[in-house]
C-alpha positions as CSV (number, residue, x, y, z in Angstrom):
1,X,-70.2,-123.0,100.6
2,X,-69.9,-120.0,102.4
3,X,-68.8,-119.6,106.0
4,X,-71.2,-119.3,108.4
5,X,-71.2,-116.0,110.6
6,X,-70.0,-117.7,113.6
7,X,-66.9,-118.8,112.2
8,X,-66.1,-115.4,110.9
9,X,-66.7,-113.7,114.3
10,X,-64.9,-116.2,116.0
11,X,-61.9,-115.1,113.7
12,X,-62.5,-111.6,114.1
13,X,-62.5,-112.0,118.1
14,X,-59.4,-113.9,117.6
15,X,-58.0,-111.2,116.0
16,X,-59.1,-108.4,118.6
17,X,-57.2,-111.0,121.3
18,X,-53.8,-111.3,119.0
19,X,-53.7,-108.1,118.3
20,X,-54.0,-107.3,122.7
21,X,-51.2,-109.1,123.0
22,X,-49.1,-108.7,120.7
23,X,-48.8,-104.9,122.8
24,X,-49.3,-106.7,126.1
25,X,-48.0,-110.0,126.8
26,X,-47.4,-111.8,129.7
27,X,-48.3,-115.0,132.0
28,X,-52.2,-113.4,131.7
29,X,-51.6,-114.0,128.0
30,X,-51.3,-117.6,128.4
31,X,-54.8,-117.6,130.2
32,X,-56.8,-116.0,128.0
33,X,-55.1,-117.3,124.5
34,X,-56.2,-121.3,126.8
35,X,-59.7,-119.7,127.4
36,X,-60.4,-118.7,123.9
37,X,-59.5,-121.8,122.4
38,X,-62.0,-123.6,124.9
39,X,-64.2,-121.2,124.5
40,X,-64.4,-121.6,120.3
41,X,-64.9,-125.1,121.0
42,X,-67.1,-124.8,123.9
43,X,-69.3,-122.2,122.4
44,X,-70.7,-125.0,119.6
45,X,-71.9,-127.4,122.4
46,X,-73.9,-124.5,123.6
47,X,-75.4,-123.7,120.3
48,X,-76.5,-127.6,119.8
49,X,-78.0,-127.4,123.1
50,X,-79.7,-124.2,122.4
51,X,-81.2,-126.0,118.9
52,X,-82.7,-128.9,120.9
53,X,-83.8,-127.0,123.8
54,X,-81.9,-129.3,126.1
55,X,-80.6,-126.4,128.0
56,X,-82.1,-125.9,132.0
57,X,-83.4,-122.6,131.0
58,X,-85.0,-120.7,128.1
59,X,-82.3,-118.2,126.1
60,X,-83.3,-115.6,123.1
61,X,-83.6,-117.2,120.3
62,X,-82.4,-116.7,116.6
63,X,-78.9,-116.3,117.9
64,X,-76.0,-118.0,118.6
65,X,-74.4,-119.1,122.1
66,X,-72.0,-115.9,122.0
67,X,-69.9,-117.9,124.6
68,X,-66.4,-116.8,123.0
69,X,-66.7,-113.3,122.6
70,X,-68.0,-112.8,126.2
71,X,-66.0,-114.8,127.8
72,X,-62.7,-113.3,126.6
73,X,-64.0,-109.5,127.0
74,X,-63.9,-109.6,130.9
75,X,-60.5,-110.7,131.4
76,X,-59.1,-108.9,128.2
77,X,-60.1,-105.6,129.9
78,X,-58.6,-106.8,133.0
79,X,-55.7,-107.1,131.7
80,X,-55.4,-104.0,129.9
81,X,-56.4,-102.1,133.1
82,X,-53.7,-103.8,134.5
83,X,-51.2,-102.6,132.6
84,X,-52.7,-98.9,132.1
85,X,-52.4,-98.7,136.0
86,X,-49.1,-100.3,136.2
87,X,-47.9,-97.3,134.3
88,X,-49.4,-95.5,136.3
89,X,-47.7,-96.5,139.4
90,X,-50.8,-97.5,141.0
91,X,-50.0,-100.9,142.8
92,X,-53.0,-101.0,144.2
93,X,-55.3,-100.7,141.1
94,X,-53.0,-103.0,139.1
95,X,-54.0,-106.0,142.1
96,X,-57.7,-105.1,140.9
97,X,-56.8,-105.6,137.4
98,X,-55.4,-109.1,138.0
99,X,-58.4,-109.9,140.1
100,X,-61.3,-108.4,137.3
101,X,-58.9,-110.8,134.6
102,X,-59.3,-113.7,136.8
103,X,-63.1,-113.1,137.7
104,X,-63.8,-113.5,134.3
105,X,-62.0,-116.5,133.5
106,X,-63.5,-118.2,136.3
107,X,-67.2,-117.3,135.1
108,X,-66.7,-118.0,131.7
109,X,-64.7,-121.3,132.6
110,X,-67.2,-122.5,134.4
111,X,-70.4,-121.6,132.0
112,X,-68.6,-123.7,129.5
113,X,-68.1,-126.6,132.4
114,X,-72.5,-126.4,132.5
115,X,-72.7,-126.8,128.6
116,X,-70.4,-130.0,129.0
117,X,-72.1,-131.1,131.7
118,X,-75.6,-131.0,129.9
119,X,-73.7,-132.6,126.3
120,X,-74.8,-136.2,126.0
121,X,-72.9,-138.4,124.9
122,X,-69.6,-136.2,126.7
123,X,-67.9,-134.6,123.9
124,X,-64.1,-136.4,124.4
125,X,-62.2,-133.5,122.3
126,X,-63.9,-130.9,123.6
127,X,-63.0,-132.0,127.2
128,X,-59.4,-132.4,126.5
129,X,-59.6,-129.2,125.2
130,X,-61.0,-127.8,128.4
131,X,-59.4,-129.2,130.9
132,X,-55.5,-128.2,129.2
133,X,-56.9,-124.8,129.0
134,X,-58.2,-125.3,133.0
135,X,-55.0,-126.6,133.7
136,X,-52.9,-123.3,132.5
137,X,-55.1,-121.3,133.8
138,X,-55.7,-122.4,137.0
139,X,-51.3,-123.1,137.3
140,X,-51.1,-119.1,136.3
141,X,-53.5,-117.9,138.8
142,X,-52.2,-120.2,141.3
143,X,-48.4,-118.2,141.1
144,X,-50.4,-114.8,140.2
145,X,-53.3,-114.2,143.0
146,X,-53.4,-113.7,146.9
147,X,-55.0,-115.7,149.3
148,X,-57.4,-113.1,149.4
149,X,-58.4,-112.3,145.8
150,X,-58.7,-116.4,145.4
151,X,-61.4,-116.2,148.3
152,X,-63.1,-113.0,146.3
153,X,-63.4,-114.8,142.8
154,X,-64.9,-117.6,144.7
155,X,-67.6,-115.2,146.3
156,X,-68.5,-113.7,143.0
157,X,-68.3,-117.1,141.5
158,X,-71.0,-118.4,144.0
159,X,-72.9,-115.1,143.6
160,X,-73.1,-115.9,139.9
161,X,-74.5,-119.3,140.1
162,X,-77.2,-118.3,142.7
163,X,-77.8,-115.6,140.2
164,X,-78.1,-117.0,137.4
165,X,-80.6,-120.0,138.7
166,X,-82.8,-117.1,140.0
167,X,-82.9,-114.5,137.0
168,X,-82.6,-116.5,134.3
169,X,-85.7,-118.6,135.5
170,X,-87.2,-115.1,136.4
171,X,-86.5,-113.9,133.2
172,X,-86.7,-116.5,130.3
173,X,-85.8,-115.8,126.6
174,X,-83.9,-112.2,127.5
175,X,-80.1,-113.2,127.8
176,X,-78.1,-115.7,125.3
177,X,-75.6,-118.1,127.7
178,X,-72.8,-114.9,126.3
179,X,-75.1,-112.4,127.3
180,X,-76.2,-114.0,130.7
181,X,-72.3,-114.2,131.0
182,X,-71.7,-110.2,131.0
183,X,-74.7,-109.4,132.6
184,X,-74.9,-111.5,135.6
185,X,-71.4,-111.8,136.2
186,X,-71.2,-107.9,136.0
187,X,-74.1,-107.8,138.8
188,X,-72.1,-110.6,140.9
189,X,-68.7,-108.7,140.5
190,X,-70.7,-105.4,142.0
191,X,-72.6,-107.2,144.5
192,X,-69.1,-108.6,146.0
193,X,-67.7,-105.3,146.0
194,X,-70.3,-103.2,147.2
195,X,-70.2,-106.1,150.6
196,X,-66.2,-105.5,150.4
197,X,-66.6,-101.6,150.5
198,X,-69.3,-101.7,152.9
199,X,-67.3,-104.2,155.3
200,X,-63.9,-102.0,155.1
201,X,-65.2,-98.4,154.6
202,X,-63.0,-96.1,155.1
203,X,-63.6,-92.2,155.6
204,X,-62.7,-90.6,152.2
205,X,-61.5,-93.7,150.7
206,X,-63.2,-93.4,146.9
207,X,-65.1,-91.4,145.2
208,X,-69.0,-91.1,146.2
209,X,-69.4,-91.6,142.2
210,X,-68.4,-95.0,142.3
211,X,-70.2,-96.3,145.6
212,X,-73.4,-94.2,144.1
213,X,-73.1,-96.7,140.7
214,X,-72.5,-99.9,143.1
215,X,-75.4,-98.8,145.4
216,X,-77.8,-98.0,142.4
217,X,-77.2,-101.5,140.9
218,X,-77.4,-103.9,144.1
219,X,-80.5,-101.6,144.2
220,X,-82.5,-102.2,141.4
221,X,-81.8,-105.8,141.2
222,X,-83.0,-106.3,145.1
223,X,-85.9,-104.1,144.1
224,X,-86.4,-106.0,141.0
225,X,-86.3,-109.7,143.4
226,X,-88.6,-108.7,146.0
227,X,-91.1,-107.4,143.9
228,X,-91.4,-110.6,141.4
229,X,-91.3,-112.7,144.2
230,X,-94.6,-110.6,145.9
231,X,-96.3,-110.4,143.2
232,X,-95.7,-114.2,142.2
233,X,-98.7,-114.9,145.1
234,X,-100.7,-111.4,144.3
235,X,-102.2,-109.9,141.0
236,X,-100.2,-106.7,140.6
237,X,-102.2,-105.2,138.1
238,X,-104.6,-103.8,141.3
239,X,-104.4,-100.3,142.5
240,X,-104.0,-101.8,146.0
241,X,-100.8,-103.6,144.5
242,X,-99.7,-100.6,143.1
243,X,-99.6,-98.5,146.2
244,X,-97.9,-101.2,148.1
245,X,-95.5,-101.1,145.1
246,X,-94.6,-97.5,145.6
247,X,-94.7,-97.4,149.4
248,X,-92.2,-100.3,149.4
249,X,-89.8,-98.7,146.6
250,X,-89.9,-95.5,149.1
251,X,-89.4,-97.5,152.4
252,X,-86.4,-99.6,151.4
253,X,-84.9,-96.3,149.0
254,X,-85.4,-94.2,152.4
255,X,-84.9,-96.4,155.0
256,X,-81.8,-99.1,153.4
257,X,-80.4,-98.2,150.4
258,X,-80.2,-94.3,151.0
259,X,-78.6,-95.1,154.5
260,X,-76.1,-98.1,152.9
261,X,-74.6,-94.9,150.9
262,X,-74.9,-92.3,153.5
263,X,-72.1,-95.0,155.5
264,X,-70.2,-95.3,152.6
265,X,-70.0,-91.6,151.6
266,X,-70.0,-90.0,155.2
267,X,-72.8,-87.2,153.8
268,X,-76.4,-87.4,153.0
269,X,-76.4,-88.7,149.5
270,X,-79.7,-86.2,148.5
271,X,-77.7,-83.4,149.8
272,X,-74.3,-84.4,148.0
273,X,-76.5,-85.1,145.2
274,X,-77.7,-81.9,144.6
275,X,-74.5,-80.0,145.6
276,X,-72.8,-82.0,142.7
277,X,-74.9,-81.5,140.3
278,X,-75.5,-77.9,141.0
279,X,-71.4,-77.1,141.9
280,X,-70.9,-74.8,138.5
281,X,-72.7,-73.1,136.3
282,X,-71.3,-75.4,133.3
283,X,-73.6,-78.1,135.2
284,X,-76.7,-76.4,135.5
285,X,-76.5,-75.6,131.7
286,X,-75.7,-79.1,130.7
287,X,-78.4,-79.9,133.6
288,X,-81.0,-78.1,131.2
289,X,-80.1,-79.3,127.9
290,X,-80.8,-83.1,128.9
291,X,-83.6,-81.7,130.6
292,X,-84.7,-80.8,126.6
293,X,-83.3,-83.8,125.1
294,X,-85.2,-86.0,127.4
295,X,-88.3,-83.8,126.4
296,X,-87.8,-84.5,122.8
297,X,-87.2,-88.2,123.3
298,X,-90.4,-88.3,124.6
299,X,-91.9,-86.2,122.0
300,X,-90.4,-89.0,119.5
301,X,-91.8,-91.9,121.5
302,X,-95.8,-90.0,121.0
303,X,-95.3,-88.7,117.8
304,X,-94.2,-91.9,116.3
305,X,-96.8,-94.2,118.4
306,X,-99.7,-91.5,116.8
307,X,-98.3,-91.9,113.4
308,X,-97.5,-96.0,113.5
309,X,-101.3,-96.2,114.3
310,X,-102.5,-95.5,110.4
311,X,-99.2,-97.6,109.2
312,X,-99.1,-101.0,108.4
313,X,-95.9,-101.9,108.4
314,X,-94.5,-101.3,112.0
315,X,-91.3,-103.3,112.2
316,X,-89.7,-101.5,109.3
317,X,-90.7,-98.5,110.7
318,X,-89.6,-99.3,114.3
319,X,-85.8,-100.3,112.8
320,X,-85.3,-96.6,111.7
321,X,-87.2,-95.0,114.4
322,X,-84.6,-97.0,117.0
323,X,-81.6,-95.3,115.7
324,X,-83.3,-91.4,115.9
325,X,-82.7,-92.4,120.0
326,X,-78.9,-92.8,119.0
327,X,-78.7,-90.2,117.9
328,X,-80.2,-88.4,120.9
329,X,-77.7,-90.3,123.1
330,X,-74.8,-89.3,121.1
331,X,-76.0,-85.4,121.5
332,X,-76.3,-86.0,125.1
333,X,-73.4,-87.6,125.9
334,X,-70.5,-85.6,123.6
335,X,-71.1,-82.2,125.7
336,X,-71.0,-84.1,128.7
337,X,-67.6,-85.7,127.8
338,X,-66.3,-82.5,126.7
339,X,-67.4,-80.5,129.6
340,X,-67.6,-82.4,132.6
341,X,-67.5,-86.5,132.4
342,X,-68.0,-86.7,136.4
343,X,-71.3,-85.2,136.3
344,X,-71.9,-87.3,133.2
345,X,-71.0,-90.5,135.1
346,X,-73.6,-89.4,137.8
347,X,-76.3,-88.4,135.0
348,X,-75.9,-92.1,133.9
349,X,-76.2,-93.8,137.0
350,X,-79.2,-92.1,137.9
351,X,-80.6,-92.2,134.7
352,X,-79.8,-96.1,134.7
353,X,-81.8,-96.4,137.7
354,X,-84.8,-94.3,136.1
355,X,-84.8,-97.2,133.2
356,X,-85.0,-100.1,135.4
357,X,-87.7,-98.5,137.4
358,X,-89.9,-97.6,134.8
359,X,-89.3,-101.3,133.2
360,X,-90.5,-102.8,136.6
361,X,-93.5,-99.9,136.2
362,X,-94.3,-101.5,132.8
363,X,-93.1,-105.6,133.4
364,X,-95.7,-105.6,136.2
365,X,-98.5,-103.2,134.7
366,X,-98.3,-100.9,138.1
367,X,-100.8,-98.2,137.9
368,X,-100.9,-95.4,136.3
369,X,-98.3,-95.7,134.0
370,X,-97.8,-99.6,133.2
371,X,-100.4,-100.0,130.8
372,X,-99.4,-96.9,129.2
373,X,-95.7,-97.5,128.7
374,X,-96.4,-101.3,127.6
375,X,-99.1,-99.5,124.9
376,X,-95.8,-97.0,123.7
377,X,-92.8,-99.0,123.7
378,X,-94.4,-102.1,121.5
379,X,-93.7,-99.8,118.2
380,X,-90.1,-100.0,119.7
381,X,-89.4,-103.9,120.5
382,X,-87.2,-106.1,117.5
383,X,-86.4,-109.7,118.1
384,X,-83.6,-109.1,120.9
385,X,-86.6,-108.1,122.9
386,X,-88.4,-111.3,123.0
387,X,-88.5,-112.1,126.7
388,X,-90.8,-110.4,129.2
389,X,-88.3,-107.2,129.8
390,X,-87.7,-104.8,127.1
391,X,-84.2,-104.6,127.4
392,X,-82.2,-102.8,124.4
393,X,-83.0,-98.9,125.7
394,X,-81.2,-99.8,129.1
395,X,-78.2,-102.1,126.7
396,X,-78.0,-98.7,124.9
397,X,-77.4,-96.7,128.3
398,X,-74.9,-98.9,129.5
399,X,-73.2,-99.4,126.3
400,X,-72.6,-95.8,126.1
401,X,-71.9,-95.7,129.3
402,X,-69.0,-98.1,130.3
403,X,-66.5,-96.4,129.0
404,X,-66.7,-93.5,131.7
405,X,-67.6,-96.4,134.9
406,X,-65.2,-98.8,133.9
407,X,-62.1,-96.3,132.6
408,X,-59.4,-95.9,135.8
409,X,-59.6,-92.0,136.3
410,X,-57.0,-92.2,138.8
411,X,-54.8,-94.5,136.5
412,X,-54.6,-91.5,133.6
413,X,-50.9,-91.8,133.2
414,X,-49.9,-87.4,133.4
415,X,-46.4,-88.6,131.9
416,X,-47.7,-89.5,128.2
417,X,-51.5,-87.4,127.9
418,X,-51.5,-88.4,124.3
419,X,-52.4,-91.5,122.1
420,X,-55.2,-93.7,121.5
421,X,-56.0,-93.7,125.8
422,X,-57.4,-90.8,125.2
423,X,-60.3,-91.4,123.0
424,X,-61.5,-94.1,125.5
425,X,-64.4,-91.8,127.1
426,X,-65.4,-91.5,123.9
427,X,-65.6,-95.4,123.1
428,X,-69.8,-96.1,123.4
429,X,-70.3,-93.3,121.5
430,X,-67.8,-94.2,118.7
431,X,-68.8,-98.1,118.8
432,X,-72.2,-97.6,119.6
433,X,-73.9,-94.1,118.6
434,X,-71.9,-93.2,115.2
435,X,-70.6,-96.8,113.8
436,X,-73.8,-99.4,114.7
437,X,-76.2,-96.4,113.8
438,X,-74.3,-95.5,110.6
439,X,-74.1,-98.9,109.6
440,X,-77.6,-99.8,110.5
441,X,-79.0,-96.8,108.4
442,X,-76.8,-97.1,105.5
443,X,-76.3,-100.1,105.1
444,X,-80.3,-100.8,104.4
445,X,-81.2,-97.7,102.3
446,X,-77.4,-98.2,99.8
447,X,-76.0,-102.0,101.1
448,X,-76.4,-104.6,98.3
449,X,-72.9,-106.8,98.5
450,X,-74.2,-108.8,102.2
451,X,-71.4,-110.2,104.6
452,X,-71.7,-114.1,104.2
453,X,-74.2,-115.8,106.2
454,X,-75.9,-112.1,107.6
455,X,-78.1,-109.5,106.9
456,X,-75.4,-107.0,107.3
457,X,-73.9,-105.1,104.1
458,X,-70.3,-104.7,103.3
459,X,-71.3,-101.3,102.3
460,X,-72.8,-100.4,105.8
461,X,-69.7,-101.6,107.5
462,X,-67.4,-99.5,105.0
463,X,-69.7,-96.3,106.0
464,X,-69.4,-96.4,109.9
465,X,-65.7,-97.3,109.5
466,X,-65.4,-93.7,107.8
467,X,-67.7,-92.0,110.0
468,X,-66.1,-93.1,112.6
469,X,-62.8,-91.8,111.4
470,X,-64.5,-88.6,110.1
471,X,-66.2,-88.1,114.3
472,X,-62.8,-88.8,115.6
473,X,-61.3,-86.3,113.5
474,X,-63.9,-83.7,114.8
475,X,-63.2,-85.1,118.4
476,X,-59.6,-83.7,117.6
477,X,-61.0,-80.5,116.3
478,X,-62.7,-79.4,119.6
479,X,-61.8,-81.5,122.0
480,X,-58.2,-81.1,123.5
481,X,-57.9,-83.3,125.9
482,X,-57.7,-85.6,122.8
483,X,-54.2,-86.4,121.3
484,X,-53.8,-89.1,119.3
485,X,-50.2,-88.1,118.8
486,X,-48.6,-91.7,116.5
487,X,-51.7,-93.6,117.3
488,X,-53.9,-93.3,114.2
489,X,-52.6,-96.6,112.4
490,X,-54.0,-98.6,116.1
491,X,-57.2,-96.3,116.0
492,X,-58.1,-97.3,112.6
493,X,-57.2,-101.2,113.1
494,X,-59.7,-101.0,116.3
495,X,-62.3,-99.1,114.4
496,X,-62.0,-101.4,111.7
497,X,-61.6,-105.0,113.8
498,X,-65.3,-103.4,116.1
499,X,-67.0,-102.8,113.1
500,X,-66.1,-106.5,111.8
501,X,-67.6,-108.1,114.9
502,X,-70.5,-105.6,114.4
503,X,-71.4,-107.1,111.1
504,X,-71.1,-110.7,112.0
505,X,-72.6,-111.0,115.6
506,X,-75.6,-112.0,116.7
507,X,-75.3,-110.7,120.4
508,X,-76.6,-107.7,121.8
509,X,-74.6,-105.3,119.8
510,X,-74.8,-102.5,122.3
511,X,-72.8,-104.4,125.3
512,X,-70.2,-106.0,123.2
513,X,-68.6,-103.5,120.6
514,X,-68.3,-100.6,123.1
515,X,-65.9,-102.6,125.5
516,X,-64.0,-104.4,122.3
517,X,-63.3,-100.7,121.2
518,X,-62.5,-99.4,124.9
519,X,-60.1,-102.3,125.7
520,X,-58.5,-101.8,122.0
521,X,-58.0,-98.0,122.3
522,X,-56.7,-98.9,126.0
523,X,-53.9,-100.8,125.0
């Protein structure tokens, strides 16, 4: 009988988290080795619930809980940041390390404390289980955290549940419990900062970049509240709707969330804006080529909807179509992580909030353009897409993206410039745009050995494990900031361990391998 996919990336997450610590080990190890095991057990109650819709709300269906592998990613990369900074010399960042490490464990602790909750009758292992792993983790933290950072994972803890009952009713069928896990506990851990910042700002205390990404997210998902509960009492699909849509995205972007930055930032963030982005000439050139790119993603979006109309089969075509937009990501980001990542960090956060907006154009049919993205975009959807947002274009952004947000700039150790910490910008587009597209491709035209229990080809995985060895050896060709120096033997054990979990899990691909790979290459 072969093993069923869930086993198999449950032991290739466990491997990811050995392998962490057998380079980093300390009390934190204790904590997340504890989770994990609950987490494995845990994660099964979930997926029983999920089968007899006995859960509270509605998650996507045809996959599995994806409790363990989110609930170990948070606080592996808070531990690895940790240590990066610690290196570094940078007390201060190492505190926020500790706290990310424990913000996670705390979510994912108590998501697996709901499934138990809603198990009838209570599973008696499975508690045991959970409350020894509670017990260590909740001693460790106890000798590990200040006063203060206990206070701060409470406040995002209490963010996340009042989160969590409002979004996922919101938005049913879009997250699995692992997914709503990363996602809305990413949006609680900004929300409490962005209230910290703003509460103890500082004149030229951090960089505008960073408040800019924390603004544009509390943003969006304000926006994104206000305007599903209005049009909860009103038809928005009427042109008066749409005009009070618009005015109100231009009074509160003008008259709050423009002003929240302008306090953090001490400038006028249009002004710094376009100063930035127009500082060198480097910038206006890589300014215009998106400019094109973004023109010819468009041109693939019309083309392919004029073509689909005299196919029949759409959803094949749709599976190859997605992974031409990879491609178009990858040629965007790799100039702007050779040339200059700090405009490319800004290019994503706006470019993030560009997404969402146009999502909420489409979700609520705003005129002019709702009906006609909704009409576009259905050649585009698979099955991860089957709540009411289409969701994988703005997973694809972010996925591609963390790498630069979450990577500690100021934590870039200038003793050692070399090994596998260097290659850590380039982490979404190794995970994401070369390995998941490669495989994808491949592995359906040539793949005909299939991993146990998947869809996925043995062949396909083989494939992106080369070309990702073959794009990091170009990375080292023209890129030298990049020196891998005696890390190629832990490069190809993380390329090969990501590209595991790519074959064998049923979570949103795009979110999950990129911060597996950063957190590997980090350590």
């Amino acid at each position: 009988m072969a093993p069923k996919p869930v086993m198999l990336e449950a032991l290739v997450v466990f491997a990811i988290v050995l392998c962490v610590h057998a380079v980093i080990w300390d009390r934190f190890s204790w904590c997340v080795l504890a989770l994990a095991i609950q987490a494995f057990y845990v994660q099964f109650k979930w997926d029983r619930l999920l089968q007899a819709d006995a859960a509270v709300f509605q998650f996507r269906a045809a996959a599995s809980s994806g409790l363990l592998p989110a609930s170990v990613v948070i606080p592996l990369l808070g531990i690895v940041l940790k240590e990066r900074c610690r290196a570094a010399g940078s007390v201060g960042l190492e505190r926020f390390g500790i706290l990310v490490s424990a913000i996670g464990m705390a979510l994912a602790f108590f998501l697996s404390l709901v499934a138990l909750g809603l198990t009838k009758p209570l599973p008696t292992n499975t508690c045991i289980v959970s409350g020894i792993a509670g017990s260590v983790i909740v001693y460790i933290m106890k000798h590990s955290l200040l006063i203060s950072e206990v206070i701060e994972v409470l406040e995002v803890l209490l963010i996340f549940v009042y989160f969590s009952m409002i979004l996922l009713y919101l938005l049913p069928r879009c997250f699995t419990p692992g997914e709503a896990l990363l996602v809305l506990g990413s949006i609680s851990f900004v929300f409490n900062q962005l209230i910290k910042r703003s509460l103890n700002a500082v004149v030229g205390q951090g960089e505008p970049a960073d408040y800019l990404l924390l603004v544009v997210v509390v943003a969006v998902v304000l926006l994104g509240l206000f305007f599903a509960t209005l049009f909860f009492f009103m038809d928005s699909r009427t042109w008066t709707s749409s005009l009070f849509f618009y005015m109100m995205t231009v009074v509160l972007g003008l008259g709050v969330f423009i002003p929240w930055l302008q306090a953090l930032i001490r400038t006028h963030p249009l002004l710094w804006l376009m100063g930035f982005m127009l500082h060198t000439q480097t910038r206006v050139y890589l300014l215009v080529y998106w400019i094109l790119l973004a023109a010819a993603a468009c041109a693939v979006v019309f083309y392919q909807n004029a073509r689909s109309s005299s196919e029949s089969n759409e959803h094949q075509t749709s599976t190859v179509i997605r992974k031409y937009f990879h491609v178009i990501v990858v040629a965007t980001y790799i100039p702007g992580l050779m040339y200059d990542q700090q405009l490319l960090y800004v290019a994503a956060v706006v470019c993030l909030a560009v997404f969402i907006f146009l999502e909420y154009i489409r979700y609520f049919c705003i005129w002019p353009l709702g009906q006609t993205l909704r009409h576009l975009l259905v050649l585009f959807l698979d099955d991860r897409d089957s709540g009411p947002l289409i969701l994988t274009h703005i997973y694809l952004l972010l996925g591609m993206s963390f790498s630069l947000w979450l990577f500690p700039r100021s934590c870039a150790s200038n003793k050692d410039p070399s090994g596998t910490g260097t290659l850590v910008p380039y982490s979404g587009v190794l995970a994401v745009g070369v390995g998941d597209t490669v495989a994808s491709v491949f592995g359906s035209a040539l793949g005909e050995m299939r991993w146990p229990g998947t869809k996925k080809t043995f062949e396909g995985t083989m494939l992106s494990i080369f070309a990702q060895i073959i794009f990091v050896a170009l990375i080292l060709i023209f890129d030298n900031s990049v020196n891998l120096n005696a890390g190629y033997s832990w490069l190809l054990v993380s390329i090969t361990l990501v590209s595991l979990l790519e074959a064998y899990t049923s979570q949103i691909d795009n979110l999950l391998l990129p911060l597996y790979l950063q957190i590997l290459l980090m350590t």
